[in-house]
Backbone of each chain as ProteinMPNN parsed JSONL, in Angstrom:
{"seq_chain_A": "XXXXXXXXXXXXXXXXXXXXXXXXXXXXXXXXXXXXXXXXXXXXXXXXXXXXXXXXXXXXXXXXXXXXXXXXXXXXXXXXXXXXXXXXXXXXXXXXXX", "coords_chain_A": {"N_chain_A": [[-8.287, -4.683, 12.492], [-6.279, -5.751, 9.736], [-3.986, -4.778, 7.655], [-2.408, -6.37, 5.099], [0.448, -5.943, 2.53], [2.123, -6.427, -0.174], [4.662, -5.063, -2.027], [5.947, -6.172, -4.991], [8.776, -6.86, -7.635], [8.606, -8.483, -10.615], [10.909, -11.916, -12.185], [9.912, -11.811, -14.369], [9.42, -11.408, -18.236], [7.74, -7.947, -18.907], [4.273, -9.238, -19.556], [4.373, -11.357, -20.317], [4.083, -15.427, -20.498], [4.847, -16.805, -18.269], [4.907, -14.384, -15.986], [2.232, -13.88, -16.422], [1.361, -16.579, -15.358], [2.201, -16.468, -13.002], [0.91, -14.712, -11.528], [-1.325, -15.767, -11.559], [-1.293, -17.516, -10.221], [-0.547, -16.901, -7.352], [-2.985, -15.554, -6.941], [-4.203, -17.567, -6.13], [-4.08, -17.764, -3.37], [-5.626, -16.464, -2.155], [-7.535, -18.265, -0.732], [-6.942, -19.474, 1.29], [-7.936, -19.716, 4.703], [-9.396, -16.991, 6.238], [-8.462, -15.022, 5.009], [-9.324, -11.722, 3.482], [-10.65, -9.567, 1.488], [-8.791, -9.74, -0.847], [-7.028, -8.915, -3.267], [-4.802, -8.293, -6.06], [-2.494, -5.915, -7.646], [-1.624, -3.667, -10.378], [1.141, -1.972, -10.073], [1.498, 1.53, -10.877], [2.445, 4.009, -10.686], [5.239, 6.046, -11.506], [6.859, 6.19, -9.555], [8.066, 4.555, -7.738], [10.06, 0.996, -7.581], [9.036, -0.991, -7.976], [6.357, -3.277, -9.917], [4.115, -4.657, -9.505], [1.644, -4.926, -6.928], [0.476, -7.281, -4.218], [-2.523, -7.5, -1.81], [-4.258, -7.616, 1.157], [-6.847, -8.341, 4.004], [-6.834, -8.971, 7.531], [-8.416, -10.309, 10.081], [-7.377, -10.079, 12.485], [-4.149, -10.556, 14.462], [-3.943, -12.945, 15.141], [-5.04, -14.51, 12.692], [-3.604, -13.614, 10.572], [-1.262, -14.21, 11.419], [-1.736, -17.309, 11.257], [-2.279, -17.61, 8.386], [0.284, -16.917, 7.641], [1.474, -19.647, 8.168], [0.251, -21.439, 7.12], [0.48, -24.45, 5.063], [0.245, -23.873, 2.015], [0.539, -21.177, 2.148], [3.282, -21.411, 2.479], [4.363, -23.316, 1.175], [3.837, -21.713, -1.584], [5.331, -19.497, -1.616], [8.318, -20.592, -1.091], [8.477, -21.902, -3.105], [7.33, -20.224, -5.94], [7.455, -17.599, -5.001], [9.949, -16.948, -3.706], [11.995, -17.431, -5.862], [11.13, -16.428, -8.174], [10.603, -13.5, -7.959], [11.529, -10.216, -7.947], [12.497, -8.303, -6.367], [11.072, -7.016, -3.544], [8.794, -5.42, -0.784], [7.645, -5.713, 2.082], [4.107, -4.153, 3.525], [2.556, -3.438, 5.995], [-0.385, -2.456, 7.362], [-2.513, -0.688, 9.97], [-5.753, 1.025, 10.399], [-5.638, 4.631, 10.961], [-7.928, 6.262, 13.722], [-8.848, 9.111, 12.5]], "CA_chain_A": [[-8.042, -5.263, 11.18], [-4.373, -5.669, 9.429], [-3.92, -4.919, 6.13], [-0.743, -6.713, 4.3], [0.482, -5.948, 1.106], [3.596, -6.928, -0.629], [4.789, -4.567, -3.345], [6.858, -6.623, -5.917], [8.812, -6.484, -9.164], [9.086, -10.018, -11.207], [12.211, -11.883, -13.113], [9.535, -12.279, -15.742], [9.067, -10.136, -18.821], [5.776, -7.983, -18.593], [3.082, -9.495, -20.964], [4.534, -12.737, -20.37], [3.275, -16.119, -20.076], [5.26, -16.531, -16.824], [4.312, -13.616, -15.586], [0.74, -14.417, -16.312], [1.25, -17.853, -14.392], [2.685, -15.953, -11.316], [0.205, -13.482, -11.259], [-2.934, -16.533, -11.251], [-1.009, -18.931, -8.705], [-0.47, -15.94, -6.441], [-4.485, -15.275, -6.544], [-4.993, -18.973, -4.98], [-3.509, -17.418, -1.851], [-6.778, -16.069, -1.636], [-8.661, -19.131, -1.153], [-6.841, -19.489, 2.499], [-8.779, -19.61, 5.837], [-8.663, -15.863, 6.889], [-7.996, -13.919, 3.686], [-10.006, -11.597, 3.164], [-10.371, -8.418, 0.683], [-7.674, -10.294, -1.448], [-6.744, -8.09, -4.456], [-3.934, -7.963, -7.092], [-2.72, -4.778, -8.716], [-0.889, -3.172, -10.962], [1.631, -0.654, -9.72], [1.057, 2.69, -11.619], [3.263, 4.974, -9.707], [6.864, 5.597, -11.881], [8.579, 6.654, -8.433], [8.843, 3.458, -6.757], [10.889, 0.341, -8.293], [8.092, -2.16, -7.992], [5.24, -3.638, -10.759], [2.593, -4.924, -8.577], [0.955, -5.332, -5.592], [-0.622, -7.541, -3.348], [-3.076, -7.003, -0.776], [-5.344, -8.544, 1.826], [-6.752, -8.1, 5.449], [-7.166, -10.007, 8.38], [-9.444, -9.969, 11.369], [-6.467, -9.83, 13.761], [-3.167, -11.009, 14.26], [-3.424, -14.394, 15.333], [-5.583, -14.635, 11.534], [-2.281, -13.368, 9.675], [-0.402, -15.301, 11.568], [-2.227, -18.31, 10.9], [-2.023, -17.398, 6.979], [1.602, -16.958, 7.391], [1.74, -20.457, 8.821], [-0.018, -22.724, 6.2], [1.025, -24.717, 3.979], [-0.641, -23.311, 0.899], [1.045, -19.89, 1.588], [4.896, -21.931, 2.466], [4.605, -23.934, -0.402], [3.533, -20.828, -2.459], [6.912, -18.584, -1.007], [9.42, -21.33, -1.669], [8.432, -22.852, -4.789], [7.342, -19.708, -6.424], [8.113, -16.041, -4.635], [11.627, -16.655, -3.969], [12.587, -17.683, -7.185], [10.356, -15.375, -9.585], [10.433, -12.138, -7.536], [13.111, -9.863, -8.009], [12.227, -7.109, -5.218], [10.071, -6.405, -2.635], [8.438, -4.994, 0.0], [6.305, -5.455, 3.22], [3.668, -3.052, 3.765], [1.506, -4.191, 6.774], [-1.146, -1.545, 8.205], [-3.679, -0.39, 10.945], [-6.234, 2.159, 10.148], [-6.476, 5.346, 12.511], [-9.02, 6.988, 13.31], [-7.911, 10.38, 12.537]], "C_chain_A": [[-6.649, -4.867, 10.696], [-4.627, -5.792, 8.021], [-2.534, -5.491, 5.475], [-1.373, -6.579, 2.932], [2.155, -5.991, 0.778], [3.734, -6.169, -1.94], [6.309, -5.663, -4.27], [7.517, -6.528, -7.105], [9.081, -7.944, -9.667], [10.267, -10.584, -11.586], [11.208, -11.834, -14.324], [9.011, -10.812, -16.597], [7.38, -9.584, -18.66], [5.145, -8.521, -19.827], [3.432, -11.076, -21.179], [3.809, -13.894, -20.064], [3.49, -16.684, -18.578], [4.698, -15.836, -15.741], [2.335, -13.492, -15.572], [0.294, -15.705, -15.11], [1.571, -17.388, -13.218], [1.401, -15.742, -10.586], [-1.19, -14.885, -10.896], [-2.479, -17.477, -10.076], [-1.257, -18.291, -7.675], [-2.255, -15.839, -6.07], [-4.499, -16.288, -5.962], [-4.929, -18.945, -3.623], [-5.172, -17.003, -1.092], [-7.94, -16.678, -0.776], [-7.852, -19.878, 0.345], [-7.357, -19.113, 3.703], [-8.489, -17.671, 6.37], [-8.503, -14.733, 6.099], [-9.051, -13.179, 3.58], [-9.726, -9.792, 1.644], [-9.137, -8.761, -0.113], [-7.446, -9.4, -2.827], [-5.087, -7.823, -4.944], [-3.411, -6.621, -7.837], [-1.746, -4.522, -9.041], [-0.007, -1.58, -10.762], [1.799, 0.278, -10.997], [2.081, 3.915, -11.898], [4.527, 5.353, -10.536], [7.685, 6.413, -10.853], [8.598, 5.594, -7.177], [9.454, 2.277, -8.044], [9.931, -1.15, -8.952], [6.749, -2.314, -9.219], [3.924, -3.886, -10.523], [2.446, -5.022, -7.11], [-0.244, -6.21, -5.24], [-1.046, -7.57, -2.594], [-4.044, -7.493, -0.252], [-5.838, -7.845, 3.064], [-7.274, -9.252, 6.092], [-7.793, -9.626, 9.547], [-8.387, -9.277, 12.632], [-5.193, -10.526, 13.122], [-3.01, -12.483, 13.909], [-4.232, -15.041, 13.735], [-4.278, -14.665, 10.479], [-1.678, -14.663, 10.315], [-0.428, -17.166, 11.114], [-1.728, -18.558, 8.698], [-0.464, -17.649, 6.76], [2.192, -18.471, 7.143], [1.298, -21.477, 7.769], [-0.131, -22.986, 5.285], [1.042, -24.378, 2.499], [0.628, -22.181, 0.469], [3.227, -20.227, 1.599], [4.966, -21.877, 1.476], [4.552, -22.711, -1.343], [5.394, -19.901, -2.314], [8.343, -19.512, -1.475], [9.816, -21.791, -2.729], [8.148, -21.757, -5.963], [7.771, -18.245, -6.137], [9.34, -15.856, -5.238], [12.353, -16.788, -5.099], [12.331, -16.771, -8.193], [10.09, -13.793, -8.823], [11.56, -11.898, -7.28], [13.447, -8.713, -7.188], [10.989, -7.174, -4.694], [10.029, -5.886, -1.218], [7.37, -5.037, 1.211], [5.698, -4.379, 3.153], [2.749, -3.401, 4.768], [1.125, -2.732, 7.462], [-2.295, -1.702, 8.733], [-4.295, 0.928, 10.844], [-5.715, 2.93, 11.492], [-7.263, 5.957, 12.158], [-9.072, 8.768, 13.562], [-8.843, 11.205, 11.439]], "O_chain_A": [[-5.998, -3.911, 11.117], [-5.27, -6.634, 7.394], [-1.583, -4.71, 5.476], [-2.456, -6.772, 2.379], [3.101, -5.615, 1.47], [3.051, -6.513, -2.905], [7.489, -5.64, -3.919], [6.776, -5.996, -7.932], [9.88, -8.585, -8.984], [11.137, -9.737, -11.382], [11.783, -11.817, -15.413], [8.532, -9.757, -16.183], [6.335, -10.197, -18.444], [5.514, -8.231, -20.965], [2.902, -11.831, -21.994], [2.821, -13.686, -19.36], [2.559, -16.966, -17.823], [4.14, -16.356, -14.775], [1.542, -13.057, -14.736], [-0.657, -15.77, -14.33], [1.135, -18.03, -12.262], [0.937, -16.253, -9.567], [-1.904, -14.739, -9.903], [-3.187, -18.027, -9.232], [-2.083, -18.763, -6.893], [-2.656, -16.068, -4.929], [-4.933, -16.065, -4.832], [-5.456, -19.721, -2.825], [-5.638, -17.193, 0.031], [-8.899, -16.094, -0.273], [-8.253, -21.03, 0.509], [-7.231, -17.898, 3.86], [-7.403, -17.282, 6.802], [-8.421, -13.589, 6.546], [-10.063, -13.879, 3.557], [-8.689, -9.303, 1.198], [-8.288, -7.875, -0.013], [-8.477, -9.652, -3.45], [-4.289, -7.219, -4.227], [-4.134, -6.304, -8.782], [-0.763, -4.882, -8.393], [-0.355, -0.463, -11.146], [2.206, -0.201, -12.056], [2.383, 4.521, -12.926], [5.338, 4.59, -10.011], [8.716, 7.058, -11.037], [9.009, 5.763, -6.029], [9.351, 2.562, -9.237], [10.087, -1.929, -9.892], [6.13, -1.261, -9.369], [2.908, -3.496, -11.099], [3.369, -5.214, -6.318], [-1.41, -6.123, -5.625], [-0.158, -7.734, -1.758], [-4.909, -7.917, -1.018], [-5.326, -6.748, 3.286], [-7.901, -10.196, 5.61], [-7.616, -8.478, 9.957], [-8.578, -8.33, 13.394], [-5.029, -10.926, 11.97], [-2.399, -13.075, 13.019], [-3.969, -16.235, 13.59], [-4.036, -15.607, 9.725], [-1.633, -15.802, 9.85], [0.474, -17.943, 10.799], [-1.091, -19.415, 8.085], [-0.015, -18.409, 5.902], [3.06, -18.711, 6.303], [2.077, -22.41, 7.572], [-0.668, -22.285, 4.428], [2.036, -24.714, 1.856], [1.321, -22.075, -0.543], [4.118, -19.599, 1.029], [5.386, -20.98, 0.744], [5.538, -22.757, -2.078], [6.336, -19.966, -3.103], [9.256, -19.027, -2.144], [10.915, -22.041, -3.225], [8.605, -22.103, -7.052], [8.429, -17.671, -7.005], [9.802, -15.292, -6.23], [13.407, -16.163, -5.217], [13.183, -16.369, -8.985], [9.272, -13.036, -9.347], [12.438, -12.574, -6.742], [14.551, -8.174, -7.269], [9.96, -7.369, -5.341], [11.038, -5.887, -0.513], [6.334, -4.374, 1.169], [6.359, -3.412, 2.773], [1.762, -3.835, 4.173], [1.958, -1.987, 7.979], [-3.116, -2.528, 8.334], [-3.631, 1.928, 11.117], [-5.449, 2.438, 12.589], [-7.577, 6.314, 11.022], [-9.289, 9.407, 14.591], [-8.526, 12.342, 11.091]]}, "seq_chain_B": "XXXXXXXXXXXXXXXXXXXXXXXXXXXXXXXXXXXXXXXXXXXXXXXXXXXXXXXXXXXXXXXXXXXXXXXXXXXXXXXXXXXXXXXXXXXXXXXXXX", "coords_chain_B": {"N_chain_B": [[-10.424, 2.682, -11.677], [-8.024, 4.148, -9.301], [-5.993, 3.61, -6.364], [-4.181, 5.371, -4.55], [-1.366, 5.986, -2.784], [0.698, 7.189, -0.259], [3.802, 6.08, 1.51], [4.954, 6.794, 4.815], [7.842, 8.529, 7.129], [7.751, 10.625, 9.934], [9.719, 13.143, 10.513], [9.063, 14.229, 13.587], [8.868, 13.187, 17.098], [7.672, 9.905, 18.05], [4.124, 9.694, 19.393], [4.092, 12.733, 20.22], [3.106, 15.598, 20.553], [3.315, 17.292, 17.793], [3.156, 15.423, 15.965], [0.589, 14.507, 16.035], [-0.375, 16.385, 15.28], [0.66, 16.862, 12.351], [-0.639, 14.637, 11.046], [-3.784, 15.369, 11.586], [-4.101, 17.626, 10.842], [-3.027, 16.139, 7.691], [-5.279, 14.854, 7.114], [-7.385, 16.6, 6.492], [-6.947, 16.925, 4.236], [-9.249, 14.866, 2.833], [-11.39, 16.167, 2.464], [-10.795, 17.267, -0.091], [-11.955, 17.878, -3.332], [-13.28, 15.286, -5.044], [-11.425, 13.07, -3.536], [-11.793, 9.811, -2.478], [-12.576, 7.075, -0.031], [-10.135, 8.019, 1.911], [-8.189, 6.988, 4.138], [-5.472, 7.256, 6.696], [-3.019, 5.53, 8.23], [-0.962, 3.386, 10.673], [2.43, 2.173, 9.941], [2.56, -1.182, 10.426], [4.431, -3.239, 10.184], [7.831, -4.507, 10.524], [9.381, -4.22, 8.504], [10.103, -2.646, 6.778], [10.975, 1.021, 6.183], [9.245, 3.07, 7.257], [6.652, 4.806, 8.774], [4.214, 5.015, 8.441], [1.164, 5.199, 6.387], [-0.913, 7.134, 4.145], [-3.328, 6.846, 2.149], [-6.129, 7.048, -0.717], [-8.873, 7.129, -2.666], [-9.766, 7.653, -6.15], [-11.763, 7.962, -8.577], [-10.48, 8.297, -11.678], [-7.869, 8.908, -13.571], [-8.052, 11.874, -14.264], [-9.405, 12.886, -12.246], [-7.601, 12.346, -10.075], [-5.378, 13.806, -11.143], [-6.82, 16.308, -10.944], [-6.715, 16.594, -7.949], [-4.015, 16.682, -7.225], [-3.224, 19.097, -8.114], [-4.773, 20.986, -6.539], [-5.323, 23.641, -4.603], [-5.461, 23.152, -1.877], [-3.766, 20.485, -1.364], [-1.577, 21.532, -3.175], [-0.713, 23.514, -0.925], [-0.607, 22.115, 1.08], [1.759, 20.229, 0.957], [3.474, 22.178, 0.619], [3.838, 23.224, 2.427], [3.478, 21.42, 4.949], [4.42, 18.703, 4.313], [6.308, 18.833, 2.925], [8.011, 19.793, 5.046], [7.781, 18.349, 7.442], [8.31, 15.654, 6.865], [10.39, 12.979, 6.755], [10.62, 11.157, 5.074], [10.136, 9.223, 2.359], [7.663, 7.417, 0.239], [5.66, 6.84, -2.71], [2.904, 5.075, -3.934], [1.024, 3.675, -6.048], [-1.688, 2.056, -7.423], [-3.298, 0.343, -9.933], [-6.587, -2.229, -9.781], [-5.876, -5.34, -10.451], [-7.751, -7.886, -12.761], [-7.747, -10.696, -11.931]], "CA_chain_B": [[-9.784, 3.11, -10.31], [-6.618, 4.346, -9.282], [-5.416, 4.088, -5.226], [-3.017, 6.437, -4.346], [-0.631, 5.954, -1.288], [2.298, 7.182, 0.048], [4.479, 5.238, 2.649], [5.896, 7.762, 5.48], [8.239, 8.786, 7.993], [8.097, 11.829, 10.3], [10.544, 13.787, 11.571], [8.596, 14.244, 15.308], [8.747, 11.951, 17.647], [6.253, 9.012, 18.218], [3.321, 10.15, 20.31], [4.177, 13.695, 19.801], [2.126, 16.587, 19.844], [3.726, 17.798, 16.354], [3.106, 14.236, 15.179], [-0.601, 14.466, 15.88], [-1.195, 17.693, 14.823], [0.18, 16.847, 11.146], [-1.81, 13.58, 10.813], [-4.555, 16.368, 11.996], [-3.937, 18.375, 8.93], [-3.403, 15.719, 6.389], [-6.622, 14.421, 7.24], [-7.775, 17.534, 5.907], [-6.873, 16.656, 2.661], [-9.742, 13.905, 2.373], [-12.311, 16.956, 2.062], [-10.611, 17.917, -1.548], [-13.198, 16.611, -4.095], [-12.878, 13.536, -5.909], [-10.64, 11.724, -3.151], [-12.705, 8.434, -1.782], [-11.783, 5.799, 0.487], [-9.375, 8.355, 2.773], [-7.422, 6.539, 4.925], [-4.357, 7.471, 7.553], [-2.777, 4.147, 8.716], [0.078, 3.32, 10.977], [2.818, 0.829, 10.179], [3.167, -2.147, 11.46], [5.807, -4.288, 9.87], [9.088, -3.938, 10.973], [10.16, -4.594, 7.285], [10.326, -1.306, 5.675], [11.244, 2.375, 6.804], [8.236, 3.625, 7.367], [5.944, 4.741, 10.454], [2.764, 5.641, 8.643], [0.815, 5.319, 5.352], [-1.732, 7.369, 3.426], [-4.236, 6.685, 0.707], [-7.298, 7.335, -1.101], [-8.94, 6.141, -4.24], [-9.617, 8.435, -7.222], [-11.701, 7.353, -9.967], [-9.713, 8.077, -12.709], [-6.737, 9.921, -13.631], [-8.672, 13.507, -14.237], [-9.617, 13.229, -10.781], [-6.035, 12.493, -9.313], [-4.758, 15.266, -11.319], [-7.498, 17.365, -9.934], [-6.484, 16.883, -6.479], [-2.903, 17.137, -6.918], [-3.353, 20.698, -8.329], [-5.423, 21.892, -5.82], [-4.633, 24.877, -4.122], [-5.207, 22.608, -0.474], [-3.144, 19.756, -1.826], [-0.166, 22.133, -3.077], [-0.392, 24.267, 0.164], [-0.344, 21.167, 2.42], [2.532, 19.779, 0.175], [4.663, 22.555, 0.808], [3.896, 24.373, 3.897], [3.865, 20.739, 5.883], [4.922, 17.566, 4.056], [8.003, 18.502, 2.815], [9.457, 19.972, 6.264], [7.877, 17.178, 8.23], [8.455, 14.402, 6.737], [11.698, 12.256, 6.677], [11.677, 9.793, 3.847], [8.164, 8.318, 1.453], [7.387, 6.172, -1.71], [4.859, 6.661, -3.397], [2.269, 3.854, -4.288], [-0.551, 4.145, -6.407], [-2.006, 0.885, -8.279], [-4.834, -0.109, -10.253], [-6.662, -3.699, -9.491], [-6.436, -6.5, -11.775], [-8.723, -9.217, -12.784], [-7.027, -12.316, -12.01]], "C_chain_B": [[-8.54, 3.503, -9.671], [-6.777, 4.552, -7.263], [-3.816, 4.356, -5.616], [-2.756, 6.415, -3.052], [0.714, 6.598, -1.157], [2.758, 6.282, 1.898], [4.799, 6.719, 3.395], [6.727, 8.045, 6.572], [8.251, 10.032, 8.731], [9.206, 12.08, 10.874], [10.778, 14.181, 13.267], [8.432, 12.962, 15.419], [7.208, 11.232, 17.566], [5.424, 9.459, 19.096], [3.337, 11.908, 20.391], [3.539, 14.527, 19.857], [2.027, 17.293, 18.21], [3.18, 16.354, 15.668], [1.401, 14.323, 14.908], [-1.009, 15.718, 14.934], [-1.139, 17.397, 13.436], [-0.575, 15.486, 10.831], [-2.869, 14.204, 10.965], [-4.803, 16.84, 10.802], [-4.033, 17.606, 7.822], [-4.508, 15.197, 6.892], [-7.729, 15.117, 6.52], [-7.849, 17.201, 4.522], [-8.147, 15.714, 1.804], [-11.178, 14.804, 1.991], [-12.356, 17.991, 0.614], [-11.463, 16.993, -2.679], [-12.694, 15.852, -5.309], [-11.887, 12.753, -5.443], [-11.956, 10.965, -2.466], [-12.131, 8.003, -0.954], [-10.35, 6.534, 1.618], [-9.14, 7.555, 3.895], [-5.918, 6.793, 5.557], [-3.97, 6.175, 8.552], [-1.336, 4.103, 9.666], [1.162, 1.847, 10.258], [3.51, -0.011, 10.798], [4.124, -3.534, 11.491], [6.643, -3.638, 9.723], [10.445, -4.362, 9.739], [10.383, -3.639, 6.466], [10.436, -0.044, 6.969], [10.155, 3.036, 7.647], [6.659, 3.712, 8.482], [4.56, 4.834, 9.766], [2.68, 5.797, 7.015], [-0.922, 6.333, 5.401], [-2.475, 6.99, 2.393], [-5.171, 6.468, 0.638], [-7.459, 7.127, -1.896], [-9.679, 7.549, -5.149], [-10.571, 7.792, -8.097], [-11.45, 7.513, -11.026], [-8.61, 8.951, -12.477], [-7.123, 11.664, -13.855], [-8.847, 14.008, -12.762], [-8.205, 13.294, -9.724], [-5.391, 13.511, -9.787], [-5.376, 16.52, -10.611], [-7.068, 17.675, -8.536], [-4.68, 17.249, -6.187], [-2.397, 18.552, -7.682], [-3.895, 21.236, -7.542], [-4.897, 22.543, -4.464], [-4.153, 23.893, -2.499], [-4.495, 21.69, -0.507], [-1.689, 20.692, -1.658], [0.451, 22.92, -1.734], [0.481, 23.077, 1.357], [1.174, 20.655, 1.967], [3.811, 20.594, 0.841], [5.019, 23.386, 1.824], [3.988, 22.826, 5.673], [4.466, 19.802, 5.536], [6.616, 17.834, 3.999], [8.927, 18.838, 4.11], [8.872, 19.408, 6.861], [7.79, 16.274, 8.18], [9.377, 13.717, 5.949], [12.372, 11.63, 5.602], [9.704, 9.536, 3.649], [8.739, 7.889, 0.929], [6.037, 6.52, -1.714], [4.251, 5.298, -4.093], [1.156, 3.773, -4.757], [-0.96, 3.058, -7.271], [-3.231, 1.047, -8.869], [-4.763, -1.917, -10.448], [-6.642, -4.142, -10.631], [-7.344, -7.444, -11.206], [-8.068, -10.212, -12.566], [-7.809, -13.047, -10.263]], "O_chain_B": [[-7.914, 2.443, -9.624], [-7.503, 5.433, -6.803], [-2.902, 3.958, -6.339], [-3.584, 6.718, -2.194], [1.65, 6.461, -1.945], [2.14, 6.074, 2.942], [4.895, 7.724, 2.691], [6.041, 7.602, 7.493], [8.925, 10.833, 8.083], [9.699, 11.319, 11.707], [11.786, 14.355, 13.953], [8.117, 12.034, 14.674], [6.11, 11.673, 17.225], [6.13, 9.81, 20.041], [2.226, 12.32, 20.723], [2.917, 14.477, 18.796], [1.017, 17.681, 17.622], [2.714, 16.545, 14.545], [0.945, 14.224, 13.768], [-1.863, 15.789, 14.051], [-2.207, 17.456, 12.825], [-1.374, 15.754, 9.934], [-3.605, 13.552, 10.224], [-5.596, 16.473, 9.935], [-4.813, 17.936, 6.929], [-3.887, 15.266, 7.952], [-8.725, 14.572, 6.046], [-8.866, 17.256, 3.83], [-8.208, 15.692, 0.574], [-12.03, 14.25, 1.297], [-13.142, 18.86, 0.237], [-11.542, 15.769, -2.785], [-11.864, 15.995, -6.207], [-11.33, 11.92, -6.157], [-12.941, 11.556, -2.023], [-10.972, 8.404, -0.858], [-9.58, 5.713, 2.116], [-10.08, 7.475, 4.686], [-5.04, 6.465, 4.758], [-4.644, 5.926, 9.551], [-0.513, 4.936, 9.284], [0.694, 0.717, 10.117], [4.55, 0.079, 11.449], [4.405, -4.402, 12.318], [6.695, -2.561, 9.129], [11.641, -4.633, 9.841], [10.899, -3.869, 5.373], [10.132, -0.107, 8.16], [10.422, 3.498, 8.757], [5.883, 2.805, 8.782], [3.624, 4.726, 10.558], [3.587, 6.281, 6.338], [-1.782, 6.285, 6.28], [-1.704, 6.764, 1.46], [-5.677, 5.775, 1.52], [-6.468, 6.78, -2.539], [-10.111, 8.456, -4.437], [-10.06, 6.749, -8.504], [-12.182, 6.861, -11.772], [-8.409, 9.605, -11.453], [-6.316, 12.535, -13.535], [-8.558, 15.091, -12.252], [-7.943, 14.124, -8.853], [-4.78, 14.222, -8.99], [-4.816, 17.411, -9.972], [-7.062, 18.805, -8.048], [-4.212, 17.878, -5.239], [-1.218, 18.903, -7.73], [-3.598, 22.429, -7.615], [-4.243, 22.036, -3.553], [-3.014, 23.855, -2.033], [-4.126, 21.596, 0.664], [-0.934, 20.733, -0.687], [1.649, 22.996, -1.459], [1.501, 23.11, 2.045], [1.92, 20.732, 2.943], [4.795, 20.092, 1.384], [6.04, 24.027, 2.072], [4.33, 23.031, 6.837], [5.389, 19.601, 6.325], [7.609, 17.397, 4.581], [10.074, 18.441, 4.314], [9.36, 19.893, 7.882], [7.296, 15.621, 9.099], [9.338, 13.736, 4.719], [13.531, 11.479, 5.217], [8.675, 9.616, 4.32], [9.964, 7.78, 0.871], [5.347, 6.47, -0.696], [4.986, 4.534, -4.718], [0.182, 3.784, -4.005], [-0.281, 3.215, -8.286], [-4.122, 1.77, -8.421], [-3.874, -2.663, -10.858], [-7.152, -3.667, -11.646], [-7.669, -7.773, -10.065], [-7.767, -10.678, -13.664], [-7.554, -14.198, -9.907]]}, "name": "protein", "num_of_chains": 2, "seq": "XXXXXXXXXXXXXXXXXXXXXXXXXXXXXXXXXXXXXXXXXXXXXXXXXXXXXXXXXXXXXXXXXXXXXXXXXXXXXXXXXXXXXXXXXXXXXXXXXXXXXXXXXXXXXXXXXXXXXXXXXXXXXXXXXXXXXXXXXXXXXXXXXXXXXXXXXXXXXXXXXXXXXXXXXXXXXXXXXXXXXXXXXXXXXXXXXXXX"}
């Protein structure tokens, strides 16, 4: 199992209605073949640069990859990421068993 | 709910005997009371610094303070983290509803 998560910070002010609209389009990601454990959150932390996070897992690779791949999550990255996110971060992990 | 992560890099090499041993040790840490959800992860996107995440879930902030006072916490803190390990972030969120 693969966990991605994308830590981000917005252009929009917090408490905004923008920022409100990000934050609910972004959940529809959820609602892609593959997604699973889909969750939103609110970074907490004041020693990184970022506001939120989001986070998912996938069965395997070729599952992500698939996610990566359709249209839902394009359209979502072009029309809204790149434009309204003003930092981020990959975070993609594999438990161990440790 | 509060998860609590840090991103990390070690100083020992990959495969390592030093590498195992402290993943060994912090592991330890998941037997301080009131962490949940312990997890030691590798990572695997080649988009950030970082070889290897931690985190565990808390339910509230009394309890995260609890553990980052405790004697096995501060020991581990400063007798292994800080001299073996390279570079973090800190990442600790709470979920939203959306």
């Amino acid at each position: 199992m693969i966990r991605h998560a994308a830590l981000f910070r917005l252009n929009h002010a917090a408490g905004s209605d923008a920022e409100a609209g990000f934050l609910s389009d972004l959940a529809g990601l959820k609602t892609i073949p593959g997604v699973e454990a889909f969750e939103i959150a609110r970074e907490v932390s004041p020693k990184n640069e970022y506001g939120f996070a989001v986070s998912m897992t996938f069965a395997d690779q070729a599952a992500y990859d698939a996610y990566n791949s359709h249209p839902a999550h394009v359209t979502f990255v072009q029309g809204r990421w790149i434009p309204e996110v003003a930092a981020f971060m990959e975070h993609d992990t594999v438990a161990l068993a440790v």
